[in-house]
C-alpha positions in Angstrom: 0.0 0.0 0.0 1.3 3.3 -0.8 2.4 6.2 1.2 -0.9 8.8 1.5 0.7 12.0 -0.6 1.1 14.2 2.3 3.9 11.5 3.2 5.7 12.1 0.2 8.6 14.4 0.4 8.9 15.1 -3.3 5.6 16.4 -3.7 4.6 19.9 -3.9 4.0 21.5 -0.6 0.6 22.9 -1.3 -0.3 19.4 -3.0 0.7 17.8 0.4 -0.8 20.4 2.6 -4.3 19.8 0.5 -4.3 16.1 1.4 -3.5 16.3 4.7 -6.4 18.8 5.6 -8.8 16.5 3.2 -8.1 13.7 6.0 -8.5 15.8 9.0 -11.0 16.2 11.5 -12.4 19.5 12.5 -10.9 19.0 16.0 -7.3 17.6 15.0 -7.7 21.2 12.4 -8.5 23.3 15.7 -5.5 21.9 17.5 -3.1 22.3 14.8 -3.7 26.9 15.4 -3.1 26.6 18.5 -0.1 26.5 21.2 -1.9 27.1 24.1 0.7 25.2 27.0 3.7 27.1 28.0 6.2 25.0 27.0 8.0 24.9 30.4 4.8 23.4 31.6 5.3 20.6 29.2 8.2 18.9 31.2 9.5 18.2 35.0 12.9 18.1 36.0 13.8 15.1 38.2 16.8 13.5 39.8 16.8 10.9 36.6 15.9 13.3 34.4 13.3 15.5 32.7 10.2 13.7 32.2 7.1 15.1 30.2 4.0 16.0 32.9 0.7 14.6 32.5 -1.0 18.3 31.9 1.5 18.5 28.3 -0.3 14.7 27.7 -3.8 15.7 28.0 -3.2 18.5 25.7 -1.7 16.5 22.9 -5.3 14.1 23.9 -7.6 16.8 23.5 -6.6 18.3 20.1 -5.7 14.3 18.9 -2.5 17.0 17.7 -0.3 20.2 18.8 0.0 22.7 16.3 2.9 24.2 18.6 4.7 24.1 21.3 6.1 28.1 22.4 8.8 27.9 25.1 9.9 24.7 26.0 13.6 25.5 26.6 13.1 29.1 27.8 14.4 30.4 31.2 13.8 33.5 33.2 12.2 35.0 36.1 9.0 35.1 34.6 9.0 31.5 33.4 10.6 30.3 36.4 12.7 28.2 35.2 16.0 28.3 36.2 19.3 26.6 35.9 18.3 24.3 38.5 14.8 23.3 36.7 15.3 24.0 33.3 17.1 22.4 30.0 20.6 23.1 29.8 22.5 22.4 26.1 23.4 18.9 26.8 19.9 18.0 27.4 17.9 20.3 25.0 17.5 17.9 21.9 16.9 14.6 23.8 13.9 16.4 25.6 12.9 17.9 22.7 12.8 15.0 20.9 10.5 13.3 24.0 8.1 15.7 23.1 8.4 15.1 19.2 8.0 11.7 19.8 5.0 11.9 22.0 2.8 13.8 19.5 4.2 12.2 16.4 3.1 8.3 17.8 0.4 9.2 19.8 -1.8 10.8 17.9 -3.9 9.5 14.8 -1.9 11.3 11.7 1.0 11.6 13.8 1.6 15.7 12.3 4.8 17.0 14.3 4.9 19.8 16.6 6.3 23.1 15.9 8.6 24.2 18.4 8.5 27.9 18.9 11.7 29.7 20.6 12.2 33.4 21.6 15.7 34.5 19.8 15.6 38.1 20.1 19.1 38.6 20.3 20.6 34.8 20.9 18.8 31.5 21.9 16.4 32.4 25.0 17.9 29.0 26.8 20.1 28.1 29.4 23.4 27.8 27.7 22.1 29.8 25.2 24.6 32.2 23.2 23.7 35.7 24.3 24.3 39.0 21.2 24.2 42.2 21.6 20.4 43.3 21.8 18.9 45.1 18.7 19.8 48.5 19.3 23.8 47.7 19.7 23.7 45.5 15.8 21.7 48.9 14.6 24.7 50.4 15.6 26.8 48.5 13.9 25.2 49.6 10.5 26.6 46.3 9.2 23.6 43.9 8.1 26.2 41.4 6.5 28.1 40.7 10.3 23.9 40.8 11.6 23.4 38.2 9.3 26.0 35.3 10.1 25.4 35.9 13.5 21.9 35.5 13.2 22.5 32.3 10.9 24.6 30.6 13.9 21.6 31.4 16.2 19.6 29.6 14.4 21.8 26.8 14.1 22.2 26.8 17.4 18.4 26.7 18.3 17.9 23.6 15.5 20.7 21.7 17.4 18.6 21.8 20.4 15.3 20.5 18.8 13.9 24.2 18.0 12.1 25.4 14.6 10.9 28.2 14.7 12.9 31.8 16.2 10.9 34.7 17.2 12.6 37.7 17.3 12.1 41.3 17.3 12.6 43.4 14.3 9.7 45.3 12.9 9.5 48.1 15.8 10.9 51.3 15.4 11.9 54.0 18.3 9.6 56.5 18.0 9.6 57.9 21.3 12.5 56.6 23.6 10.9 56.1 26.4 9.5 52.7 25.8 11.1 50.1 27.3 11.4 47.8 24.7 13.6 50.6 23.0 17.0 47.5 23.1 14.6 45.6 20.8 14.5 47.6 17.5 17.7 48.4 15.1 16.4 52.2 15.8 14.4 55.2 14.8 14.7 54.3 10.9 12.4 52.4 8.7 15.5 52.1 6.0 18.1 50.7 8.5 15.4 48.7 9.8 15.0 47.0 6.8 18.3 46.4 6.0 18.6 44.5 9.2 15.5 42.4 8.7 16.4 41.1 5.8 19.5 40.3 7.3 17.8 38.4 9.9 15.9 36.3 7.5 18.6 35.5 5.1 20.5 34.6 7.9 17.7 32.7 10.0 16.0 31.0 7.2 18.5 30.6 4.5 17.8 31.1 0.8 14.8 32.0 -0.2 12.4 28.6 -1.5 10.2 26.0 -0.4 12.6 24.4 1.7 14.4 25.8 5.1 17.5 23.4 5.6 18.2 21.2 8.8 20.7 23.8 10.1 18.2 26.9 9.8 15.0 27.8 11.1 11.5 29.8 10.4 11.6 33.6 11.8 8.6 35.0 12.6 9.1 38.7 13.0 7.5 41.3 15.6 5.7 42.7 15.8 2.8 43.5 13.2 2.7 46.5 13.2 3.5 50.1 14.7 4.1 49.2 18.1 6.6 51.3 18.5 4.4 54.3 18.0 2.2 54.0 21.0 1.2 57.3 22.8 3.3 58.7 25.7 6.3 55.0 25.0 3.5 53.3 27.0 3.6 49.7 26.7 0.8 48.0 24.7 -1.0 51.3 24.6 -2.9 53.1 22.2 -1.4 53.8 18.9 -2.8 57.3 16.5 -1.1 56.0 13.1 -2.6 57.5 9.8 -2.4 55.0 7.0 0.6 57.6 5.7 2.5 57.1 8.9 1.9 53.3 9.0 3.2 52.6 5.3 5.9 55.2 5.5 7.6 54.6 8.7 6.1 51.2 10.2 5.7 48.9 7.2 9.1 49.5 5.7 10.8 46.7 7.3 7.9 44.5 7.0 7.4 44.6 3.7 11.4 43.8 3.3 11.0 41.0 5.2 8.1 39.5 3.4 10.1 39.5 0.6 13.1 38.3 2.2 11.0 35.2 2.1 10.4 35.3 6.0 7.6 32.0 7.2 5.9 34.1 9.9 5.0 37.7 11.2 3.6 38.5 15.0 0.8 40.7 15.0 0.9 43.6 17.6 -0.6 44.2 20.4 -1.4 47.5 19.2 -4.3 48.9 17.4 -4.2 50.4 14.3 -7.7 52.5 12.8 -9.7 51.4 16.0 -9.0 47.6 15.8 -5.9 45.1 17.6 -3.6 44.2 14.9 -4.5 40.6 15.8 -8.4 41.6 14.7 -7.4 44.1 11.9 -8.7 42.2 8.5 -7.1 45.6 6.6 -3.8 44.7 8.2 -3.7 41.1 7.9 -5.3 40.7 5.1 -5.7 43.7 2.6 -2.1 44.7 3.2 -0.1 41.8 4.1 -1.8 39.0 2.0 -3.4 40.8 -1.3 -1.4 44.2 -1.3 1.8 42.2 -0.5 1.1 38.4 -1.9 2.2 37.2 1.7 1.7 33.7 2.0 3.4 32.9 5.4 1.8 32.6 8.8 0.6 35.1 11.4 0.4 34.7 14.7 -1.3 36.4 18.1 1.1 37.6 20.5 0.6 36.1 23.9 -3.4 36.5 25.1 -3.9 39.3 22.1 -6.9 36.9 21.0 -7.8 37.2 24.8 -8.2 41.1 24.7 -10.9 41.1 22.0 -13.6 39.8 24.0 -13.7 43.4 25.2 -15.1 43.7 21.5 -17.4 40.8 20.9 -18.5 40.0 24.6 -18.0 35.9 23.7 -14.5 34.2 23.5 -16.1 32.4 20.7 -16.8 35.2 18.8 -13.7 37.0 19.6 -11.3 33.8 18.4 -13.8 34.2 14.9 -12.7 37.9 14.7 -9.6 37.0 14.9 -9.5 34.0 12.2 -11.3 36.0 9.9 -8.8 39.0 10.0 -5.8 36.5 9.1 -4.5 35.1 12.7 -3.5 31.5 11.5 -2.1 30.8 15.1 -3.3 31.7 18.8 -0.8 32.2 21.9 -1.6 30.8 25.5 -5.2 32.4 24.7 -8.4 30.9 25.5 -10.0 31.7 22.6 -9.1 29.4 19.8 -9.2 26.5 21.6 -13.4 27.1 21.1 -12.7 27.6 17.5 -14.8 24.4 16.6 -18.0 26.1 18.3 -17.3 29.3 16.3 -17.6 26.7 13.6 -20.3 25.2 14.3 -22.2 28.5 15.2 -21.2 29.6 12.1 -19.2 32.8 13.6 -16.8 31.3 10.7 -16.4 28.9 8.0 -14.3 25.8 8.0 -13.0 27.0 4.5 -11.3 30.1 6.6 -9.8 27.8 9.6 -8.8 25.3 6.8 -6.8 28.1 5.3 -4.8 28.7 8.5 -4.6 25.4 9.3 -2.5 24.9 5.7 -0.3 27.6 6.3 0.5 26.2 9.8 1.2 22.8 8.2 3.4 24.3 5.3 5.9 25.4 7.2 5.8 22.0 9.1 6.5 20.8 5.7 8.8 23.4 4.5 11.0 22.2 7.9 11.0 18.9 6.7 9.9 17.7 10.1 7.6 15.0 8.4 10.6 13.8 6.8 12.8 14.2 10.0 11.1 15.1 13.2 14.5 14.7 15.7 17.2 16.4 16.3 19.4 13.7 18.2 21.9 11.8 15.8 21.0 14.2 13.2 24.7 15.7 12.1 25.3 19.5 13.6 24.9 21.8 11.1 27.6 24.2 9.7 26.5 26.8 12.1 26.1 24.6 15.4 29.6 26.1 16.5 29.0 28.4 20.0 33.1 29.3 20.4 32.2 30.4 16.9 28.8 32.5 17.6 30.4 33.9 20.9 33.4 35.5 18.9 30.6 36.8 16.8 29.0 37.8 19.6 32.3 40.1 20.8 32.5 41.2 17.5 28.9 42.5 17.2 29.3 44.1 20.7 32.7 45.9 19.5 31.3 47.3 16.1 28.4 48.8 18.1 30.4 51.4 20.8 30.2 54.7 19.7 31.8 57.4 20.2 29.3 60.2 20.5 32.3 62.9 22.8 35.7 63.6 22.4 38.4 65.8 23.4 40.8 64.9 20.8 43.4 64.1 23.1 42.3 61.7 25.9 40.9 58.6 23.5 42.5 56.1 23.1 44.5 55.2 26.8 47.9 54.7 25.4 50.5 56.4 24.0 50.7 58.7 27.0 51.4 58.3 30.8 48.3 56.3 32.3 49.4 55.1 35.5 46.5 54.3 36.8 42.9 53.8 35.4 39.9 53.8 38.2 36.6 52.3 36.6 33.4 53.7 38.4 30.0 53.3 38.3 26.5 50.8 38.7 27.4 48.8 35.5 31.2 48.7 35.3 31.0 45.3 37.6 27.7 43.8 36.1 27.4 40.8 33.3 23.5 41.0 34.0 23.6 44.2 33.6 24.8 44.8 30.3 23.2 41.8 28.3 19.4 43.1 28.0 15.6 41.7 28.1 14.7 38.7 26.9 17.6 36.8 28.3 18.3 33.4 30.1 20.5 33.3 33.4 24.0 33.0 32.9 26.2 29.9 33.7 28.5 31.8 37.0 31.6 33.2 35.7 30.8 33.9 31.9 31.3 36.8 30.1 33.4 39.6 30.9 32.1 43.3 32.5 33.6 46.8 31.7 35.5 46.5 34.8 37.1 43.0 33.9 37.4 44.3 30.3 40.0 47.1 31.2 41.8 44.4 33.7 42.6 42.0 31.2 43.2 45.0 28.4 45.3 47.9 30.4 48.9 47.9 29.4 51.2 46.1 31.6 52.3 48.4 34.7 48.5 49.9 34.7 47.2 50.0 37.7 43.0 49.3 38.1 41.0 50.7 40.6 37.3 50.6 41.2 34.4 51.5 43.0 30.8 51.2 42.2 29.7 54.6 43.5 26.2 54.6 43.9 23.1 52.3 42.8 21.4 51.9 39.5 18.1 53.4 40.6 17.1 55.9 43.3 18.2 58.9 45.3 21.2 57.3 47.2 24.7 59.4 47.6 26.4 57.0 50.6 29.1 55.6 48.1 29.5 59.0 45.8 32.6 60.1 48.3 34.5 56.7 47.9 34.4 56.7 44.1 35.2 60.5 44.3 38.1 59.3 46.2 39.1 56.9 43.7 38.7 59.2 40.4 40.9 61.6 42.4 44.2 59.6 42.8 44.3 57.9 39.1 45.1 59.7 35.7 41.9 59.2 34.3 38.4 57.4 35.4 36.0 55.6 33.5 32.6 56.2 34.6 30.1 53.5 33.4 26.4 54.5 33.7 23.3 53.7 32.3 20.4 51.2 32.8 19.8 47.9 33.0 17.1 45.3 31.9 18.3 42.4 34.2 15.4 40.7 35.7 15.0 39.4 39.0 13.3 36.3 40.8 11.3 38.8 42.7 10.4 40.6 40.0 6.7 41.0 39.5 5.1 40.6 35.9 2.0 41.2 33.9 0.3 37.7 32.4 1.8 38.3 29.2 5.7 38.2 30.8 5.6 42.5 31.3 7.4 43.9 34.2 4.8 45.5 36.7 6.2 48.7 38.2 5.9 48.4 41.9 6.5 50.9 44.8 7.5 53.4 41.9 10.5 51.2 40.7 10.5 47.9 39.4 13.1 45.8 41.1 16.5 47.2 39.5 15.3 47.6 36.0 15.3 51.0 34.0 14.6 49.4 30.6 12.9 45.9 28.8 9.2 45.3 28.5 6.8 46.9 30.7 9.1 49.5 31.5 8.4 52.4 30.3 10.1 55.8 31.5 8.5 59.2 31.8 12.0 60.8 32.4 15.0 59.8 30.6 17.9 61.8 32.5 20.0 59.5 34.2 18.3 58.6 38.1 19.6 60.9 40.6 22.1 59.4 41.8 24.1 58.6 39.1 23.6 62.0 38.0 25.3 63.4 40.9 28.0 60.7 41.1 29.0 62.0 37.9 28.7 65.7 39.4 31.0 64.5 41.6 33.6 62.6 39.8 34.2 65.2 36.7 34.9 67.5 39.7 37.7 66.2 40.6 39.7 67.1 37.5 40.6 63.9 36.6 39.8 63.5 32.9 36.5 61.5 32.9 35.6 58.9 29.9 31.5 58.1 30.4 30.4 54.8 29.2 26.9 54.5 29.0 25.4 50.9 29.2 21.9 51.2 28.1 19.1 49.8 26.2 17.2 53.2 25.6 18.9 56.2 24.7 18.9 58.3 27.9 18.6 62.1 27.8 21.9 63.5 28.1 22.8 67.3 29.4 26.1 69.1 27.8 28.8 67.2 29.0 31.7 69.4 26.6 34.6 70.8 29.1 33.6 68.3 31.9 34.0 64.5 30.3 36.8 64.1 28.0 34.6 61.7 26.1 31.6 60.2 25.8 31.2 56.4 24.8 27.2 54.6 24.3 27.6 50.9 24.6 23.7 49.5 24.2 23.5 46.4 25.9 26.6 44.9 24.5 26.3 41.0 25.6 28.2 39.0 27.9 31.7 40.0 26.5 30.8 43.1 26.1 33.1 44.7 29.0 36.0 43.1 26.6 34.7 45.2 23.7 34.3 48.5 25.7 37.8 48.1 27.0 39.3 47.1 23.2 37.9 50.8 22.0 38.8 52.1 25.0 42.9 51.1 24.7 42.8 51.6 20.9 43.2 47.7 20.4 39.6 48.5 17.9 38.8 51.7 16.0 35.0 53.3 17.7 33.0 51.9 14.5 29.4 52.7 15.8 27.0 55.0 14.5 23.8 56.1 16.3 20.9 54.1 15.7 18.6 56.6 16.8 18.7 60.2 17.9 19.5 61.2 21.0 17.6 64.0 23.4 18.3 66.7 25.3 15.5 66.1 27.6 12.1 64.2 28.0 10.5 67.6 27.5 11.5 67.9 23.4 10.3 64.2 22.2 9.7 63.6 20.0 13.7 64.0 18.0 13.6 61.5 15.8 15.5 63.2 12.4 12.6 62.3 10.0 10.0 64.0 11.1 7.8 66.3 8.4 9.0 69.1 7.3 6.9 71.8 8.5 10.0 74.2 9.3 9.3 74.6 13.0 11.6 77.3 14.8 12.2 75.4 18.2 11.0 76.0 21.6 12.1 79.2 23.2 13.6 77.8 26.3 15.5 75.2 24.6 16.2 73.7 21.4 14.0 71.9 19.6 17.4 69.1 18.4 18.5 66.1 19.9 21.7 66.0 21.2 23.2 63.7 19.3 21.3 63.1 15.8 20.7 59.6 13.8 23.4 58.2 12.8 26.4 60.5 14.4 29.5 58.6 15.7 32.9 59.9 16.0 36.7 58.1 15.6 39.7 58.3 16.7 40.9 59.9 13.2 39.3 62.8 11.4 37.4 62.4 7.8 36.5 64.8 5.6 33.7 64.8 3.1 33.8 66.3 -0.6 30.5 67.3 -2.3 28.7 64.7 -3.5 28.1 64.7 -7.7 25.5 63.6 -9.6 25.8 61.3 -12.9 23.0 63.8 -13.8 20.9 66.7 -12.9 17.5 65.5 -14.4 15.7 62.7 -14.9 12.6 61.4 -16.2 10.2 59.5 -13.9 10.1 56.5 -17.1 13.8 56.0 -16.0 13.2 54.7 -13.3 11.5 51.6 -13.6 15.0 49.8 -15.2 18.6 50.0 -13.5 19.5 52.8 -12.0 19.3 56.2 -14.2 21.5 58.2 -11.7 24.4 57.9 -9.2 25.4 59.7 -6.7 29.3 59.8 -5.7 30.9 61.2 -2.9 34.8 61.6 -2.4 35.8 60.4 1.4 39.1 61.4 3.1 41.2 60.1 6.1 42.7 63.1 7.2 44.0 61.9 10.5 47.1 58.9 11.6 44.9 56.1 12.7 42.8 53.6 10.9 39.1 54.3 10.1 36.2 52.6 8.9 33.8 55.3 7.5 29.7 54.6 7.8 29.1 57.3 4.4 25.4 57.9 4.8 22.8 58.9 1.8 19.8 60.7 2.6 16.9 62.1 -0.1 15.6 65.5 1.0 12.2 66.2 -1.2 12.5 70.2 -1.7 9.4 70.9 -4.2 6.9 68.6 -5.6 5.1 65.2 -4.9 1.8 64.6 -3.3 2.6 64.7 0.3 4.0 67.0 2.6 7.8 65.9 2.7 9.6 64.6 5.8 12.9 66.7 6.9 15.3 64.0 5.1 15.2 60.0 4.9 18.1 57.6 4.5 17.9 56.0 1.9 21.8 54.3 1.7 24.6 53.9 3.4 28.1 52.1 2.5 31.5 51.4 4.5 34.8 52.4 3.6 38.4 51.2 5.2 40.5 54.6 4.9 44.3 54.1 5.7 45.5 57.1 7.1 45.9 59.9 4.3 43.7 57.4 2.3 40.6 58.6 -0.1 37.6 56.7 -1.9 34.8 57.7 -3.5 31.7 56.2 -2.2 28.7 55.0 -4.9 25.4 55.5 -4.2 22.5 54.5 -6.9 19.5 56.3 -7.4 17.1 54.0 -8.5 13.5 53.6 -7.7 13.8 52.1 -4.0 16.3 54.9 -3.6 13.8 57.8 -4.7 10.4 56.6 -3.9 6.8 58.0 -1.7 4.2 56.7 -0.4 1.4 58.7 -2.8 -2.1 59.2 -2.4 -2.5 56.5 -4.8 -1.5 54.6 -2.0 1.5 53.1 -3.7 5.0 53.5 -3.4 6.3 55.5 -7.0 9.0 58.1 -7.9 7.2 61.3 -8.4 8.0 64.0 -10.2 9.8 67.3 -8.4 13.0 68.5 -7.1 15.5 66.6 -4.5 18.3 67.2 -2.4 20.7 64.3 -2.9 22.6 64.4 0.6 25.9 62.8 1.8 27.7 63.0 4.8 28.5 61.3 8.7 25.5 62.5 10.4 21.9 63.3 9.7 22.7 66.6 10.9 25.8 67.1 8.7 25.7 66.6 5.1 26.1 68.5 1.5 23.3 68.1 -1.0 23.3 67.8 -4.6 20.1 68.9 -6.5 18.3 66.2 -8.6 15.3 67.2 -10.9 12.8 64.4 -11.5 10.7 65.5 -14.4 7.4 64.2 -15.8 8.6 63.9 -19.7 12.3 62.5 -20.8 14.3 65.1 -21.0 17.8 65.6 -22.8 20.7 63.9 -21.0 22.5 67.0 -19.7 
């Protein structure tokens, strides 16, 4: 007898995925959009072993299925899992495989489970490799290093029985005072992009039917404009304009989608009065027909929950959200009742059929009919942590930027340092400096800023510390020991900032939030749920740095952080001023390699940084409206997008045009115009130069223009006394609006073709875009 055709691996996918569903019942469909079980719920830890618990066997029994299974290797406060309970690296495919096992021979078709993994920024696991959170790879502005981290990742999370890697990618900082700031590559919808499809080429692999053994399927959040909600509240109300949405929030979407990426998140969020997770316009009009997305959505955790405020039923409100283009529910209680909503006709089978296929696609498109283990399967070419944890450094060390600098006190050689004193709430922290979203560390690994500049002062240097005051609150007790400290060394390094690190005690919302509690939650400043309504630095690091810069000695700041925090004018009091966002566990060697000079400061600024709470919002791109400023400050951040200084000095020639007008015809073939811009290392040291392109619309179109947008950016190694010229074409991505047709088309009018380090510092070149084909010039 032969094999039924959904066995068949050289079929077609769709073929398969239609004779699967032909042979399914409507309860073994209902369990297949769902993943209602934490994962960590699914097993037990005992002194033989981990065991699966009975309550993971009665949910496999009640669906006769599992579509998927989120979270069975995480570990964190709000899990509860720690090292002691949870799966470690040697275990993590053998229980994964229990699981596999379980549903595959215990159920009547035997469909595997998806198993569904946070990766924001590394495997969320015990032994997990830990990168740099978002905000530091944004930094980086170097999508090809994102990406072969991102590809080991996912190695690493397919060694240990994974498929499927959530991770953060579509928000945007919009207002800096959300706490999930560390989770986005910044304030830019064209870096964004850059990075997510990054993320996917390097998650997923080529784009095809097929994701290979040593890759897995991303599902990017979140869907969309979360990053826009009012006040940087958390899950809060959102007042996006179609324009806005498509212009800012869909960018890196839409460059994911056609990355090829399996699966998108939809928000929390509302956009035009509805959740994401209910909006049929958002899930459907846009992503599916406007886009031809044919991947899988899925709820964030209980968003299917929060519409019964809508329909009054949980019946009704899991039918909302199937009909808007939810294909799979998280924890909720909701779409575990889809049957009823069947069967009270709130739905038809024909729409859960159709979410049901895209949930067993990328089942197939895993191959895990084919090969549902991961023990004794070979590691891929990825599966190498010495290899991702170098990566990992590297990432971290490409991200610190230089933002201050007196010219003479960067880097710490080369003159007398006799002794170095390293000061501050996160110069002697690992937690502190690795972000959100993370699992507890193994004791001992990773390196801080304070063991960083051990291991990387010159021989003879002499390292003191002192921790000075406290992360949070009003405190001053240890300000007069660390002013004592900065006093007797040649120079201090004064690492401040915030932290994400989460405690036991920490309290959390259902859906894994921090919940503020007697004004502070425990010893975080930053991740999700909290949200700041003042961005200086807390008052007592404020006036330990008071206190240290007047001493005299020549202060460097660090500032570990995973929001940008609002910064007063620091010129004539620190010598310089270093951001490190959350820089991983080796990040305290990456600080201290910048630092010594051992690496050049590559990083450029993500996002824009502010004055003061008072001004937001400072994003760079805002519309052009020509406002003056407020009359008792300025209306700039300051630092703007995409500002970074080195330890050399480059200068910038005006940028030229190929040509001065073009027709709008042009540009639907290669590129009809380039722009080039001469570079020059004026300095003695080494630089790699981050050349940035911005478009500046100065007369036409049919929208009111925003103040610039980035719309390129190269790198260039300079020797010292070294020039290049960087090429930038102008071709239809390049030049593009969002028009009232509501498409995205090069319009006729009159540009400014920008080059130069900074958002804030550039030299145009004007570009004419005419209706008719005009003469070449």
């Amino acid at each position: 007898m032969s094999e039924p055709l959904f066995r068949e691996p050289e079929a077609p996918v769709a073929d398969r995925v239609r004779d699967l569903l032909s042979r399914m019942t409507l309860t073994e469909k209902v369990g297949q959009v769902n993943q209602r079980m934490y994962g960590w719920d699914a097993y037990e830890r005992t002194p033989s072993g981990h065991r699966l618990t009975d309550a993971f066997r009665e949910e496999v029994a009640a669906f006769d299925g599992m579509g998927a299974l989120y979270g069975l290797q995480r570990a964190d406060p709000w899990s509860g899992v720690t090292a002691e309970t949870g799966i470690g690296a040697a275990d993590g495919a053998r229980v994964s495989d229990a699981v596999q096992r379980h549903v595959v021979e215990n159920t009547r078709l035997g469909i595997p489970v998806l198993l569904v993994e946070e990766m924001p920024h590394g495997l969320q696991a015990l032994d997990g490799t830990v990168l740099p959170v978002n905000l530091a790879v944004g930094a980086t502005w170097n999508p090809e290093l994102y990406e072969e981290a991102a590809c080991l990742a996912a190695a690493e999370l397919r060694a240990r029985g994974g498929h499927v890697a959530l991770v953060s990618a579509l928000d945007l900082v919009r207002d800096p005072r959300w706490g999930r700031a560390e989770e986005c590559f910044g304030e830019d919808p064209y870096l964004a992009a850059r990075f997510t499809e990054a993320l996917v080429r390097g998650v997923q692999g080529p784009a095809g039917d097929r994701i290979g053994p040593d890759r897995a399927a991303v599902v990017l959040k979140h869907f969309a404009g979360q990053g826009a909600t009012v006040g940087g509240r958390n899950s809060a109300a959102t007042e996006l304009g179609a324009r806005e949405l498509h212009e800012i929030h869909l960018v890196a979407a839409l460059a994911g989608v056609r990355a090829g990426a399996a699966g998108v998140m939809a928000a929390y969020n509302e956009f035009d009065g509805l959740p994401c997770a209910a909006s049929h316009r958002l899930l459907t009009g846009i992503l599916r027909e406007e886009w031809g997305y044919e991947g899988l959505v899925m709820a964030d955790g209980l968003a299917v929950d929060r519409l019964v405020r809508l329909t009054g039923d949980p019946v009704a409100a899991g039918a909302l959200a199937l009909r808007a283009g939810t294909d799979l529910g998280l924890w909720d209680d909701c779409y575990p009742r889809l049957a009823e909503a069947v069967r009270r006709e709130l739905v038809d089978e024909a729409t859960l059929d159709t979410a049901v296929g895209r949930v067993l696609a990328l089942k197939f498109r895993l191959g895990l009919f084919e090969h549902p283990y991961a023990s004794g399967r070979a590691p891929g070419r990825g599966a190498d942590p010495g290899r991702l944890e170098r990566l990992s450094e590297r990432v971290a060390r490409e991200s610190v930027t230089l933002l201050e600098h007196d010219g003479v006190t960067l880097p710490l050689v080369g003159r007398r340092v006799g002794t170095v004193a390293v000061i501050g709430p996160n110069a002697d922290s690992v937690p502190q400096q690795i972000g959100d979203y993370t699992a507890p560390q193994r004791p001992g690994l990773g390196s801080s800023v304070l063991a960083g500049v051990r291991a990387g002062a010159p021989g003879g240097t002499r390292v003191t510390y002192a921790r000075g005051s406290g992360l949070v609150g009003a405190d001053r007790s240890g300000v007069p020991g660390a002013v004592a400290v900065a006093a007797a060394a040649d120079v201090a390094v004064l690492v401040l900032g915030g932290s994400s690190a989460r405690e036991p005690d920490t309290r959390f919302d259902a859906n894994g939030a921090a919940v503020v509690a007697s004004g502070n939650p425990v010893g975080m400043t930053c991740g999700e749920g909290v949200d700041l309504a003042e961005l200086a630095l807390p008052e007592a690091q404020s006036a330990l740095l008071d206190a240290v810069v007047a001493t005299g000695t020549p202060v460097v700041v660090v500032l570990v952080q995973g929001r940008p925090h609002a910064l007063g004018d620091l010129t004539g009091r620190a010598a310089a001023v270093l951001s490190a966002w959350y820089p991983g566990p080796w990040g305290g060697r990456a600080v201290a390699d910048v630092l010594f000079g051992a690496a050049e400061p590559r990083g450029r600024l993500p996002v824009s940084v502010p004055r003061s709470a008072a001004q937001l919002p400072v994003f760079y791109n805002g519309k052009d409206h020509g406002y003056r400023g407020y009359v008792d400050q300025p209306a700039t951040p300051r630092h703007p997008f995409g500002h970074g200084l080195s330890y050399s000095t480059v200068e910038y020639g005006a940028p030229r045009l190929t040509r001065a007008a073009v027709a709008v015809d042009r540009f639907g073939g290669p590129a009809p115009v380039e722009c080039v811009v001469r570079v020059s290392n004026t300095g003695d040291r080494q630089v790699r130069e981050t050349v940035q392109l911005y478009v500046r619309r100065v007369r036409g179109g049919t929208s009111w223009p925003r103040v610039r947008e980035l719309r390129g950016f190269v790198q260039v190694e300079l020797a010292p006394g070294e020039s290049a010229e960087a090429a930038f074409p102008l071709d239809a991505r390049t030049m593009a609006s969002f028009t009232h047709a509501g498409s995205w088309a090069v319009e006729q009018g009159e540009f400014a073709i920008e080059t130069g380090p900074s958002s804030r510092d550039t030299r145009a070149a004007r570009l004419t875009v005419t209706a008719e084909p005009r003469p070449a010039p």
